[in-house]
N, C-alpha and C positions, 0 to 999 in steps of 0.2 A: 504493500500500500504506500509506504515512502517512497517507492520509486514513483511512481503514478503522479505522485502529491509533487514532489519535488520536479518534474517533469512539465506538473503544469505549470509550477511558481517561475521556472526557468525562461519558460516560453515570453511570459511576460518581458521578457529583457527587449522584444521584438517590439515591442510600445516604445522602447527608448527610455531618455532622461528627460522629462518632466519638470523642470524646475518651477518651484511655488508651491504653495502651503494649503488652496483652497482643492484640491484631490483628498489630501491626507487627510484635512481637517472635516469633511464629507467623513468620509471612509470611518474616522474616530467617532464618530457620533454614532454610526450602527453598530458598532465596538461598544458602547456604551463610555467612550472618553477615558481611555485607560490611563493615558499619561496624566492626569487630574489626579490620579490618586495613589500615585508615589513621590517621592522627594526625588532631585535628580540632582546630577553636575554633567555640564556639558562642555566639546571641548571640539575646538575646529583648528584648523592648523595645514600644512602641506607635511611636514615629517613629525613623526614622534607622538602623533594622538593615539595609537592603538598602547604604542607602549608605556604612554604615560596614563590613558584609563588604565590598565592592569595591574599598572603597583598601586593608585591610588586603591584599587576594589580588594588591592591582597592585606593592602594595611587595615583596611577596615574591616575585611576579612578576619582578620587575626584579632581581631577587637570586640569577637562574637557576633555582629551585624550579619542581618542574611543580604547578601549584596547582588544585584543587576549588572551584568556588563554586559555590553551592545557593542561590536568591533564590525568592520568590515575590511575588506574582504574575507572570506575563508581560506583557510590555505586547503585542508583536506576534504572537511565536510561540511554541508550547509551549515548544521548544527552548533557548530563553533562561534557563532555568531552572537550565540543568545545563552548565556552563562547566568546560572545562581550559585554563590559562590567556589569560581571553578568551573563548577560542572557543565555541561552543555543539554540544552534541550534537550527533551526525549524526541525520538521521532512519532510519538503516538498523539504526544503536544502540538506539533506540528502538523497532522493531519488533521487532527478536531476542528481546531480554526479555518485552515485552511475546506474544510469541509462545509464549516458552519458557513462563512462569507463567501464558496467557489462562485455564486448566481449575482451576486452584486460586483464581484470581482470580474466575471466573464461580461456583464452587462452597461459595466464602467469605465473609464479609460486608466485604473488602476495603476502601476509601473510595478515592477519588480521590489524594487527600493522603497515603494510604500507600501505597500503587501506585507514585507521584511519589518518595516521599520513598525509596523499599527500589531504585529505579529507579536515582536519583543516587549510591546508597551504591555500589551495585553495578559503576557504570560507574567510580567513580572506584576501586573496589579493583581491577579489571580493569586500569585504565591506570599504577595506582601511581603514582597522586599523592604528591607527598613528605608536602602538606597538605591538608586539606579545609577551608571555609570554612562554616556551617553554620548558614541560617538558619530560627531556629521560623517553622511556619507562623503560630499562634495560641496566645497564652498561654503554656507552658513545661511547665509538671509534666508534665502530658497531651498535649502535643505530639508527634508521630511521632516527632521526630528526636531525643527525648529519652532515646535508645537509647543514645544515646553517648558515650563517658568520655573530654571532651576535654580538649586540656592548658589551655585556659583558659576560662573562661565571662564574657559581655559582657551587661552590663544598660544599652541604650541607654536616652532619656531615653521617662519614663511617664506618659502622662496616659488620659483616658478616652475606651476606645475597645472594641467587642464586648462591651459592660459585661452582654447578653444571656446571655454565654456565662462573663465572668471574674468576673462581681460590680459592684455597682454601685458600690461603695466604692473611693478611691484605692488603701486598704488591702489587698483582697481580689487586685484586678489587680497588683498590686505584688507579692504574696505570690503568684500563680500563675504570673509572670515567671521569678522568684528560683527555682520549681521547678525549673530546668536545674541550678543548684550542685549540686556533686558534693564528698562528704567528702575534702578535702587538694587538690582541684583550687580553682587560683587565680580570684579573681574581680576584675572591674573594674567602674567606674562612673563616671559624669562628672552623673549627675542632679544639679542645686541643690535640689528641691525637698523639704524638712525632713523632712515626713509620709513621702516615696516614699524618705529616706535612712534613716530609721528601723529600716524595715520590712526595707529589705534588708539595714542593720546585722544586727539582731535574725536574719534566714532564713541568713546565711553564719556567725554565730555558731552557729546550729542545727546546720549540715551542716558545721561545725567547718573551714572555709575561708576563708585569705585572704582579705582582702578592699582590691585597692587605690581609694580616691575620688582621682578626677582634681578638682582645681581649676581650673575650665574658663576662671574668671577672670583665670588667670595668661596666658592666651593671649590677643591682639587683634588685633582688623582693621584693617590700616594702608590697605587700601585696598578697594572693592568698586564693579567696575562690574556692567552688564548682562551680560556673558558671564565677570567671572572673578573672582577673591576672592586678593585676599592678605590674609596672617595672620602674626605672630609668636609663636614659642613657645620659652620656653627659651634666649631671644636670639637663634634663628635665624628665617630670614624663609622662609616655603611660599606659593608659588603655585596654585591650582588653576582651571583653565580653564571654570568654570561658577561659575555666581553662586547664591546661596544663604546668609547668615548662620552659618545652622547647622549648615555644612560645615564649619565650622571645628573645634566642639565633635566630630563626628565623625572627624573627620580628627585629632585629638588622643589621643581614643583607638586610633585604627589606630596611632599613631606609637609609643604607648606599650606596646601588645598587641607588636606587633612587634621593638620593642629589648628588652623583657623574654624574650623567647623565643628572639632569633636575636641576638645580642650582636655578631655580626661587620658586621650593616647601620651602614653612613653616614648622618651625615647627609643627606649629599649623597645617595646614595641614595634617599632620601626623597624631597628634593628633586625628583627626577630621575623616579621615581614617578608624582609626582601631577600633575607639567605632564603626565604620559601619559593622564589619568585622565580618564574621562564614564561619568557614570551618568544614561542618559537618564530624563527625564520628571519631574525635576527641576529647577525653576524654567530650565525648559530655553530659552533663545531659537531662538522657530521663523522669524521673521523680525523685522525694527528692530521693537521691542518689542512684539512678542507673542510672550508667553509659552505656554508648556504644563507643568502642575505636577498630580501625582495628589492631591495634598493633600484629605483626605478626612476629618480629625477639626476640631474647633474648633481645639487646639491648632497643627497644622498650617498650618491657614488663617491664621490670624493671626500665625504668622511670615510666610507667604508676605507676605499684602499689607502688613505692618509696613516687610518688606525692599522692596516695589516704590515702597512710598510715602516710604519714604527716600531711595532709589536717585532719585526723578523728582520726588521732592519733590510730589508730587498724589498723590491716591487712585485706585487701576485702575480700569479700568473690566472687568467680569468676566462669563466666560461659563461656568454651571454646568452641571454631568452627574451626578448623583447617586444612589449607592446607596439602596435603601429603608429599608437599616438605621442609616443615617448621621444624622439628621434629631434634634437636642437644643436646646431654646432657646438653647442656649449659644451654637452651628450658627447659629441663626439671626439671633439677635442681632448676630455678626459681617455676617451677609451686608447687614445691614440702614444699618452703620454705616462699615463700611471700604471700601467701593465710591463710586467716582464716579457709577455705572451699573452695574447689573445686568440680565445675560438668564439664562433658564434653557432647557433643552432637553432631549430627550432620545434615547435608540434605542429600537430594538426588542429589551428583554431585560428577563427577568421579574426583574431582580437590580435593573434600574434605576428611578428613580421614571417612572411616566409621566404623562401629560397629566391624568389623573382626581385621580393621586395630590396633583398640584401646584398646581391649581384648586381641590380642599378641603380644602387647608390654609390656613386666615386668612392668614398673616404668608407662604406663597411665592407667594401667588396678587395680590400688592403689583407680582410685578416681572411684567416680560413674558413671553412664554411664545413660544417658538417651535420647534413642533414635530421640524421636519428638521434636524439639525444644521449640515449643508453650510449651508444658508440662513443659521444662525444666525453662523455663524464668517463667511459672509460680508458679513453684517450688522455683525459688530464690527470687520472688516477695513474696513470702508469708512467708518465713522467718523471725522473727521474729528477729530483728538485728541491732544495734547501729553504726554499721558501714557502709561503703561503699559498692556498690556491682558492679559490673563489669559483662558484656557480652564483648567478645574479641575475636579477631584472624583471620577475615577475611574481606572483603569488601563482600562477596557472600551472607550476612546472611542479610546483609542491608534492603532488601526491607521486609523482612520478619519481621523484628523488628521494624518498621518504622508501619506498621500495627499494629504488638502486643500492641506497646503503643499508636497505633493512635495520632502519631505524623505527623506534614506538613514535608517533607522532606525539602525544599528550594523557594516551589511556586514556583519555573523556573526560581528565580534567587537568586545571591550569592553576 
């Protein structure tokens, strides 16, 4: 029956992206207005919202709360999308609704992403969540999930990305981010970058809210290997068992989301938290140094291999998967210049670049090309190589790499 159910929520992708509130806000009403009757925090951004919802929901997790987290994309299963602390929907949850509403959904111009998004509200007011966790899909103003009047709003850090859909200006994508602020609900930040502080200065003076800036530089990395990170903040020392530079700056704003909101959390607590914490498909070790990282904008990418090529002291050697809409000299510049080696590759999906797409383009048609993936991962597996090695660029390749190294993805919980 989940394949049926999931088969038909998929289709919906064939609607497209929808941007605007007055679909969903329909939709929630024959829901009976789910999102009305949880508390929420919400968080838009271009990198770093998935992973900064996750420690925010693990600390409070760890604090006895039954907690909501709402992430997009999936890497392996639908399911993963829609978390009470951890755990992922059942698939039995997911057919009921989808059962209950298939006739107003078949009858309406619904999208995928608000099916998804009226779905998670739903299950998590059913289960009474203390909190929900709340991440936009795309942008913010116009976002689904921007239905909701949460007790705090989070602008992770912004660079350029769906610039097709937000604008092609830092400005414009900054300003449709900031769309989540809500008049008198608090906001946070940790961005350095002047232009993208501006802007959000300027939008929460608009919607006449708070606004706290984290200074991300008061916090440092006393130590970083290949699977773990420590950081100091505030004089205290946080471990976290995956490696990634930018966990840091994320992980400082869950520390501060959460002491400003729940006043009775520990340090220690905290502490105590994040040795619990993974959030796969980030700069993840799938075996002695190859990695797996969805990393899919310029900015992205070049934290990733800034931090492999510190970490090994060499430049990775990198195996690409790449969406169609991903592709910016900026994009490319990087691939050209931070790599030891580069391959590219691809699957079978119209989302991905393929073989035609990657041979006429001048500057990807430089690296190699190999068609089947499996071949290619085991092309870089076999390598003979003192350095780091990287598979990158999509969430779509997920389950397939997940098999190649016969890896557990998460056991159903996080």
């Amino acid at each position: 029956m989940i394949n049926s159910t999931l088969e038909f929520l998929y289709k919906l992708h064939n609607r497209g992206i929808k941007l605007g509130l007055e679909n969903i806000e329909t939709f929630l009403s024959v829901c009976d207005n789910p999102h009305r009757k949880i508390k929420t925090i919400h968080l838009a951004g271009t990198n770093g919202k998935g992973s900064t919802a996750s420690l925010i929901a693990k600390i409070l997790q760890e604090q006895g709360l039954k907690v909501g987290l709402y992430t997009s994309p999936h890497l392996v299963r639908f399911n993963e999308r829609i978390r009470i602390n951890g755990k992922t929907i059942s698939d039995d949850d997911i057919v009921y609704f989808i059962n209950k509403h298939k006739q107003i959904i078949e009858e309406s111009s619904i999208t995928f992403f608000e099916a998804t998004t009226a779905l998670a509200f739903s299950y998590f007011a059913k289960n009474n969540v203390d909190i929900a966790i709340i991440e936009t899909g795309l942008g913010g103003r116009l976002d689904s999930t921007n239905v909701i009047i949460p007790i705090q709003t989070i602008i992770t850090e912004i660079d350029y990305d769906h610039t097709h859909i937000l604008g092609e200006s830092i400005d414009l994508i900054t300003s449709e981010k900031c769309g989540i602020f809500k008049k008198g609900i608090p906001a946070l930040t940790a961005n350095l970058n002047k232009e993208v502080i501006e802007v959000i200065e300027r939008c929460s003076k608009d919607k006449n809210c708070e606004l706290k800036k984290i200074d991300v530089n008061k916090s440092e990395i006393i130590k970083h290997t290949p699977n773990s990170l420590v950081f100091s903040y505030n004089g205290d020392e946080f471990y976290i068992p995956q490696a990634g530079s930018y966990q840091k700056d994320n992980a400082v704003i869950a520390i501060e989301t959460c002491k400003k909101h729940f006043n009775e959390i520990e340090t220690s607590d905290i502490q105590s938290a994040f040795k619990k914490w993974i959030w796969p498909g980030r700069m993840q070790l799938m075996e002695n140094d190859f990695f797996y990282d969805v990393a899919h904008n310029a900015n992205a990418v070049n934290k990733l291999t800034t931090d492999l090529s510190t970490l090994y002291n060499i430049k990775p050697i990198g195996l690409l998967v790449l969406k169609n809409d991903k592709i910016t000299d900026r994009f490319l510049t990087l691939l050209e210049n931070k790599f030891e080696k580069l391959i590219i590759s691809t699957i079978d999906s119209k989302d991905i670049l393929q073989e035609e797409d990657i041979l006429s383009n001048k500057k990807l048609k430089k690296f190699k090309f190999i068609n089947n993936l499996n071949d290619a991962l085991n092309e870089v597996r076999l390598m003979q190589y003192g350095g780091p090695k990287v598979v990158f660029g999509s969430h779509y390749i997920a389950s397939q790499l997940y098999k190649f190294f016969d890896f557990s993805f998460d056991n159903g919980a996080i």
